[in-house]
C-alpha positions as CSV (number, residue, x, y, z in Angstrom):
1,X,91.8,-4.7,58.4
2,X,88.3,-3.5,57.8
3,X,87.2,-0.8,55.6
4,X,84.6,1.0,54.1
5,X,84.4,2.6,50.8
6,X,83.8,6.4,49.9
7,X,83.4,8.7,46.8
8,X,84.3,12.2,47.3
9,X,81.7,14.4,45.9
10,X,83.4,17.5,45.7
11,X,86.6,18.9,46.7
12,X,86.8,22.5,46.6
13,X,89.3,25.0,48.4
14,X,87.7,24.8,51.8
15,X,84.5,22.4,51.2
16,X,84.9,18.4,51.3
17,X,81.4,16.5,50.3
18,X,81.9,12.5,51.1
19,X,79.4,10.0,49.9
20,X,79.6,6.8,52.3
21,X,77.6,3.3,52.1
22,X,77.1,0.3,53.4
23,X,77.9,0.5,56.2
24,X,77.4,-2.3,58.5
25,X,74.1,-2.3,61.3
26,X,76.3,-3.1,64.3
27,X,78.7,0.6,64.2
28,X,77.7,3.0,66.2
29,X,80.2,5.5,65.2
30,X,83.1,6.2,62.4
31,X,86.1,7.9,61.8
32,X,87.2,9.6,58.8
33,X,90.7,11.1,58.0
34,X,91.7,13.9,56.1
35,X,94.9,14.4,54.6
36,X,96.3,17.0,52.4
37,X,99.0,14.4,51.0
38,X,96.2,11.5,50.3
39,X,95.5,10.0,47.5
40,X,93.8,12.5,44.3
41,X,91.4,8.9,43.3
42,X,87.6,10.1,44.2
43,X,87.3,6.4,45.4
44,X,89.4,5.5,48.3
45,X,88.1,3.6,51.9
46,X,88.2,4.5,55.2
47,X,90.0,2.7,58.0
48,X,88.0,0.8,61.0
49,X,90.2,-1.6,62.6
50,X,89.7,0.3,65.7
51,X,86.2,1.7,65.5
52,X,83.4,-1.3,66.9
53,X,80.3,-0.7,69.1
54,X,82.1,-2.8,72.2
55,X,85.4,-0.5,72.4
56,X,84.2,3.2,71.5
57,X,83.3,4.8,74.4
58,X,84.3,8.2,75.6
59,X,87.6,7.6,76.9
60,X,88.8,5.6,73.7
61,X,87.7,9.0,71.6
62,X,89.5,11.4,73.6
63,X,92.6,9.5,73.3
64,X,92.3,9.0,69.4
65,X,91.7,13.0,69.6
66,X,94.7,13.9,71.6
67,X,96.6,11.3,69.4
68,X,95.1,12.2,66.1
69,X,95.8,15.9,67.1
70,X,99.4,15.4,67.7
71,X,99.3,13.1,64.3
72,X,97.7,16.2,62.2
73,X,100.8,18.4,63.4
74,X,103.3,16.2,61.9
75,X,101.7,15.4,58.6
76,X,98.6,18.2,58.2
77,X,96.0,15.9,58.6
78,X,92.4,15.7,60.7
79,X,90.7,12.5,61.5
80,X,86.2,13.6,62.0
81,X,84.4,11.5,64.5
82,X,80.6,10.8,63.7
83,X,79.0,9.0,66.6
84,X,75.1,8.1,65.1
85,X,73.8,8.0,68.3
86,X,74.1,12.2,68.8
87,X,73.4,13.0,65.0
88,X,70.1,13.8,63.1
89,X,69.5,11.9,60.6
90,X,67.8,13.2,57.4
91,X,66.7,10.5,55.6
92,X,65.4,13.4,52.6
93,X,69.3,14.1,51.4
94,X,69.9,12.9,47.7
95,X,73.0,12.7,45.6
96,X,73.7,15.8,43.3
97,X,76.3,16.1,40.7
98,X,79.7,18.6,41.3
99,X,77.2,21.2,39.9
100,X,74.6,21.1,41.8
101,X,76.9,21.2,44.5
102,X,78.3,23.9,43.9
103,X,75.1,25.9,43.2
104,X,73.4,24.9,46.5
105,X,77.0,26.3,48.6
106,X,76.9,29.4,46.6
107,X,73.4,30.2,47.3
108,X,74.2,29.2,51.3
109,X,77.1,32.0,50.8
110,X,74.6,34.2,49.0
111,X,72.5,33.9,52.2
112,X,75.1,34.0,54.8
113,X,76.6,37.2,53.2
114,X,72.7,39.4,53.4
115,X,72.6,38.8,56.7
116,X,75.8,40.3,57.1
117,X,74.4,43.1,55.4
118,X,71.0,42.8,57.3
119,X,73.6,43.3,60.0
120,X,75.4,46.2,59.3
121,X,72.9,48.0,58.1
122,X,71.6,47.5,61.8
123,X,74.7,48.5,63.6
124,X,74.9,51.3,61.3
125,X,71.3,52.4,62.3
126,X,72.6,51.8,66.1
127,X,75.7,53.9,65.6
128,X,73.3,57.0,64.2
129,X,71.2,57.2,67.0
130,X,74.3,57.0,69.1
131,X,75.1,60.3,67.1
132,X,71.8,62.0,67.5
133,X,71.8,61.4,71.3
134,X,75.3,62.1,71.8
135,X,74.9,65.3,69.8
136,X,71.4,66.3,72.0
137,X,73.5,65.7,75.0
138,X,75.5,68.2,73.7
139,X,73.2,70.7,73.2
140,X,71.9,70.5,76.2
141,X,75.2,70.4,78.3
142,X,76.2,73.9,76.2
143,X,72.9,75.2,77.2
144,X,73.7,74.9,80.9
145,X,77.1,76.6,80.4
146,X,76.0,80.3,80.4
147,X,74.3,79.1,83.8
148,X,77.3,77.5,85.9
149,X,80.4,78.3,87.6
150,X,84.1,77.8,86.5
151,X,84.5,74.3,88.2
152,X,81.4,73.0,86.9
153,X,82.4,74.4,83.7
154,X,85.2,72.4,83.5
155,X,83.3,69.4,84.1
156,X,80.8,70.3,81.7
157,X,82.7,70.4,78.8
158,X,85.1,67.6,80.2
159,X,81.1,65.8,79.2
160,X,80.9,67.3,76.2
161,X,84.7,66.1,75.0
162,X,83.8,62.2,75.6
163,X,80.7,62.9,74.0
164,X,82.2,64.4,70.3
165,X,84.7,61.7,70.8
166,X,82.3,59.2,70.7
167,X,80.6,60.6,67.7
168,X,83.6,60.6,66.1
169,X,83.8,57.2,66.7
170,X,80.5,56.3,65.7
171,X,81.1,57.9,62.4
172,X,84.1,56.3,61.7
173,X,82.7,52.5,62.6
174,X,79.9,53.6,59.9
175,X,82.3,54.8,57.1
176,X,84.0,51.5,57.5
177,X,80.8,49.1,58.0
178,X,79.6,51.4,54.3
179,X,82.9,49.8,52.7
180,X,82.6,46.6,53.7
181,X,78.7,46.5,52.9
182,X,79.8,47.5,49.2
183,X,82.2,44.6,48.9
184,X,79.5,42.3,50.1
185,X,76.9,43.6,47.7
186,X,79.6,43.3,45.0
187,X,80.1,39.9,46.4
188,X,76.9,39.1,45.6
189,X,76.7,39.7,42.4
190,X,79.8,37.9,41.2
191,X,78.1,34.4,42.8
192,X,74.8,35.4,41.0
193,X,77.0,35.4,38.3
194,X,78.9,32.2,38.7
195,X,75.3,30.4,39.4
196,X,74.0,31.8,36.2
197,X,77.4,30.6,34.3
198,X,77.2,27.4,35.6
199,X,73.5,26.9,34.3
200,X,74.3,28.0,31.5
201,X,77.4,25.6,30.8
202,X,74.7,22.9,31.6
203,X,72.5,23.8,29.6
204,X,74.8,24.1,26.4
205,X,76.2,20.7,27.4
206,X,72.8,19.3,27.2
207,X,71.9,20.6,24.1
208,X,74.8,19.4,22.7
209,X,74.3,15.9,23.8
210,X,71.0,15.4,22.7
211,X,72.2,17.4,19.5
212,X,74.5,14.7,18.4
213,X,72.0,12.0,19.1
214,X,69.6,13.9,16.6
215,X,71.8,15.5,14.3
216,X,69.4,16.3,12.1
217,X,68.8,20.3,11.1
218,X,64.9,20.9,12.6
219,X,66.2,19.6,15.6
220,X,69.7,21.4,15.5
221,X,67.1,24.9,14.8
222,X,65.4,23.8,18.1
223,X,68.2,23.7,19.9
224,X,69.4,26.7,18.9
225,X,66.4,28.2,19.7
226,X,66.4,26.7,23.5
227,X,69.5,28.0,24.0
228,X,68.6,31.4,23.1
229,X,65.7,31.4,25.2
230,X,67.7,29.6,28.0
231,X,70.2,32.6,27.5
232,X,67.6,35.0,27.8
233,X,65.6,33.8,30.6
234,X,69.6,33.7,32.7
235,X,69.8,37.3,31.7
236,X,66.3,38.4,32.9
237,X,66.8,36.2,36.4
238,X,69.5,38.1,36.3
239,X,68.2,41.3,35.8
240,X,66.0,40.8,38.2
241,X,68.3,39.8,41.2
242,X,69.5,43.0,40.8
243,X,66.8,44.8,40.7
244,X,65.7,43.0,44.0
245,X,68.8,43.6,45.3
246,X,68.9,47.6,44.5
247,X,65.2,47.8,45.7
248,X,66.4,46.1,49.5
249,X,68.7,48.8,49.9
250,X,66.5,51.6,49.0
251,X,63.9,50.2,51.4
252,X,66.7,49.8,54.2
253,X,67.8,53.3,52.9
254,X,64.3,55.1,53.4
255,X,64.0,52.7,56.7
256,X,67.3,54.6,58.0
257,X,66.1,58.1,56.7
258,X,62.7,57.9,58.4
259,X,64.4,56.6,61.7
260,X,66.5,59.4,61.6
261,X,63.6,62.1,60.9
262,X,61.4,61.0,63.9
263,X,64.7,61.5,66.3
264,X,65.0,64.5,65.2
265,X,61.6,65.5,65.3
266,X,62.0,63.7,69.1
267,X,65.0,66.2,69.7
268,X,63.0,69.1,68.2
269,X,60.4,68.3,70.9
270,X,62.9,68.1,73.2
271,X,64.8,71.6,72.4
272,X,61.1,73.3,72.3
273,X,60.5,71.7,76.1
274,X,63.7,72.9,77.0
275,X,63.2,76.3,75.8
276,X,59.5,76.6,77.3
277,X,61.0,75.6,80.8
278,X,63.9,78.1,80.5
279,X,61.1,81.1,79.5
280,X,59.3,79.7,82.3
281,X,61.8,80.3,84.4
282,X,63.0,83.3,83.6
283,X,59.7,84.7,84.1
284,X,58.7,83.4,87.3
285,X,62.5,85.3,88.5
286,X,60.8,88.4,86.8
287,X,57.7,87.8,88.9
288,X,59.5,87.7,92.1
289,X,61.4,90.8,91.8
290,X,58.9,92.5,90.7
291,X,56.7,92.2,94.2
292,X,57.3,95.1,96.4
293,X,59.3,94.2,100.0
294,X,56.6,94.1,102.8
295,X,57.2,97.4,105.3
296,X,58.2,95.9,108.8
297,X,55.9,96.3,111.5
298,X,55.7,98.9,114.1
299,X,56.6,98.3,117.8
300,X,53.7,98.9,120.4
């Protein structure tokens, strides 16, 4: 049996980091299984009896899959194929410890949740000017009322109907997409929190370390002193991301607000065309009735 050694990094909830080396020139590819009832050691191997550069082709892996996957029913497990010939390898990668682990996948999380945000805040912009045309189709479908018969009355507000209903609608979608943007922001802030907690556990540990390899009091002062500052400096960051944070959604805020001023100053336009072509109209009907009938001719 061949094997190859690992170290699992970290082993959250739902994130697995696994640290493997040596492993011989000659593979081209590896498996690696994941069980829920392994072993708790952080040092374990991996199994390759099976895996070799001669015998792992494309027919061999969809077979392990449909094996494997009938495998991971029966005893909740996954087995991950890496073949190196279709990866990217990034030589830059280094080691971190659980910490910096951590800190790196909260600030992906961070990242992934704005543009959640950066996309609501879109839909919701979306869902407005929905509104404002729905609601000037409106206006103008009321203003041809006065103007057509019962049938085409009927259909008119029939028109008018799918229109509120889809303002409705839009306005509902928004409410919602306002809740769930407040959760996310509040989101936020709690992993800002959990960074800065976690910096600030490593630095105490630090200073406690070096503190009891000088133990002496001008050094003890200093440390004291860093921590403070160390303290501070988490607290202003802090600050700081929040006031970053409050200042994005003003900006999308006054971004939403002058959006929705220049449609309606487009449907104000609008109304006022709409109004000059009705005068217009009406006064080119005055015009005509107003012209006397021409006196037929006389016979000869």
């Amino acid at each position: 049996m061949c094997s190859i050694a690992y170290k699992t990094m970290l082993n959250t909830d739902n994130i697995y980091i696994v640290r493997i080396e040596n492993i011989p020139k000659n593979y081209e590819a590896i498996a690696l299984k994941v069980s829920q009832n392994s072993s708790t050691n952080t040092t374990s191997s991996i199994d390759t009896t099976n895996i070799s550069t001669d015998d792992f082709s494309s027919s061999t892996v969809n077979n392990s899959l449909s094996n494997n996957n009938n495998q991971s029913i029966a005893s909740n497990s996954t087995t991950l194929y890496c073949d190196y010939r279709k990866v990217k390898i990034n030589n830059n990668i280094k080691s971190e410890t659980k910490k910096e682990y951590i800190i790196n996948i909260t600030k992906s999380e961070i990242n992934n949740i704005n543009k959640d945000i950066v996309t609501i805040n879109n839909t919701t912009i979306n869902n407005r000017n929905l509104i404002n045309m729905a609601n000037g189709k409106i206006n103008n479908l009321n203003s041809q009322l006065k103007y057509e018969i019962k049938d085409e009355q009927t259909i008119t507000e029939q028109e008018i109907t799918s229109y509120k209903s889809n303002i409705a609608d839009s306005e509902q979608q928004n409410a919602t997409l306002q809740i769930t943007k407040s959760s996310l922001v509040d989101k936020i802030n709690k992993l800002n929190k959990m960074i800065s907690d976690i910096k600030q556990s490593e630095v105490k540990a630090k200073v406690k370390a070096e503190t009891k390899i000088k133990p002496d009091n001008s050094y003890k002062k200093f440390s004291n002193i860093l921590v403070m500052l160390q303290n501070k400096q988490e607290k202003q960051q802090e600050y700081l991301n929040q006031i970053k944070l409050k200042h994005n959604i003003k900006m999308n805020n006054y971004k939403d607000n002058y959006e929705l001023f220049m449609i309606e100053v487009e449907k104000y336009k609008n109304i006022q065309e709409f109004k000059k072509s009705q005068l217009a109209i009406q006064k080119k009907k005055k015009s005509v009735k107003k012209v006397a009938p021409k006196a037929p001719k006389k016979a000869v």
